[in-house]
C-alpha atoms as one frame of an Amber mdcrd trajectory, in Angstrom:
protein
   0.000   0.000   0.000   2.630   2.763   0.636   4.797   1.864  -2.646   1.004
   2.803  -4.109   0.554   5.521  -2.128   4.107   7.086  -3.366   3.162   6.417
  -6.645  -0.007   8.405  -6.763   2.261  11.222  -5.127   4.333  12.679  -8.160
   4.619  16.509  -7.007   6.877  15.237  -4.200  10.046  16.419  -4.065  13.018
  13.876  -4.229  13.703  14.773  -0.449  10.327  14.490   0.810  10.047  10.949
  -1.104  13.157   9.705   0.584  12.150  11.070   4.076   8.881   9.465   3.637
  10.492   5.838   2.348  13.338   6.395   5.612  10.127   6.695   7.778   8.309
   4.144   6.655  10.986   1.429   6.325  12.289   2.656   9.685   9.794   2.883
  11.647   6.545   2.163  10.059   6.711  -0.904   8.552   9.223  -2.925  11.683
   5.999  -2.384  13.779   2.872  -2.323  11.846   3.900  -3.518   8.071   2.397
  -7.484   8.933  -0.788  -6.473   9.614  -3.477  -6.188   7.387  -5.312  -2.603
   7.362  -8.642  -4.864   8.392  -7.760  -5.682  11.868  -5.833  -2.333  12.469
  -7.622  -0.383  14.802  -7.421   3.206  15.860  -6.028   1.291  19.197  -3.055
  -0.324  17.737  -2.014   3.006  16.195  -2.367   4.876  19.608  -0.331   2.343
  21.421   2.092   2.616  18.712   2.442   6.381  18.679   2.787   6.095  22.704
   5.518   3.400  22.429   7.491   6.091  20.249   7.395   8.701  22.532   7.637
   6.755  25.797  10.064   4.232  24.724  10.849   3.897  21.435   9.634   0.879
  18.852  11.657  -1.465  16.737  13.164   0.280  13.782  14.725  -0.870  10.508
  18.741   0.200  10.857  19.762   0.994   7.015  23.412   0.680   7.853  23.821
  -2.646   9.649  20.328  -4.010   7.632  18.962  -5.427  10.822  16.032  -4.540
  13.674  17.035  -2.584  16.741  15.140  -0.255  18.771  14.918   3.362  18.594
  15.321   6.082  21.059  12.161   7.978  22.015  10.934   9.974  19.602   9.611
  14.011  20.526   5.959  14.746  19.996   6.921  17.267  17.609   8.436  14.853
  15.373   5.688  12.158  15.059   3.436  14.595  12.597   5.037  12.837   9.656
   4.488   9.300  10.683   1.156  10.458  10.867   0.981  12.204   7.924   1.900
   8.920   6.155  -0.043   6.303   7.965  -2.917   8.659   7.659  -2.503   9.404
   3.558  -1.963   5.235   3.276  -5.235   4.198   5.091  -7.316   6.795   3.526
């Protein structure tokens, strides 16, 4: 669903599309990406948005191409997971 979502989003610019892709493969996708949108509910995405900025959630580590877990994230900085969880499940 996101490599469709990108797709329909061709006015993006090159560093918006790679912070998007860094987001979801890093973040996104280690934590949620099994499920199917179905049985997602508006719960699973709150406990996930308080595990990033309580603890920190598994995240995808480009350079060593394995799962570790991130540090907390700020409340300021969650708007774009949101912003591309929310534009995929539209």
């Amino acid at each position: 669903m996101f490599a469709k979502h990108l797709e329909n989003k061709p006015e993006l610019k090159p560093s918006t599309r790679e912070n998007y892709l860094y987001l979801y493969e890093g973040y996104i996708s280690p934590n949620l990406g099994k499920r199917t949108v179905d049985p997602l509910r508006y719960s699973d995405l709150r406990s996930f948005y308080i595990k990033m900025v309580t603890s920190g959630v598994k995240m995808w580590d480009r350079k060593t191409g394995r799962l570790c877990q991130s540090r907390p994230f700020r409340v300021s900085s969650m708007g774009m997971i949101h912003s591309i969880l929310h534009s995929v499940l539209q």
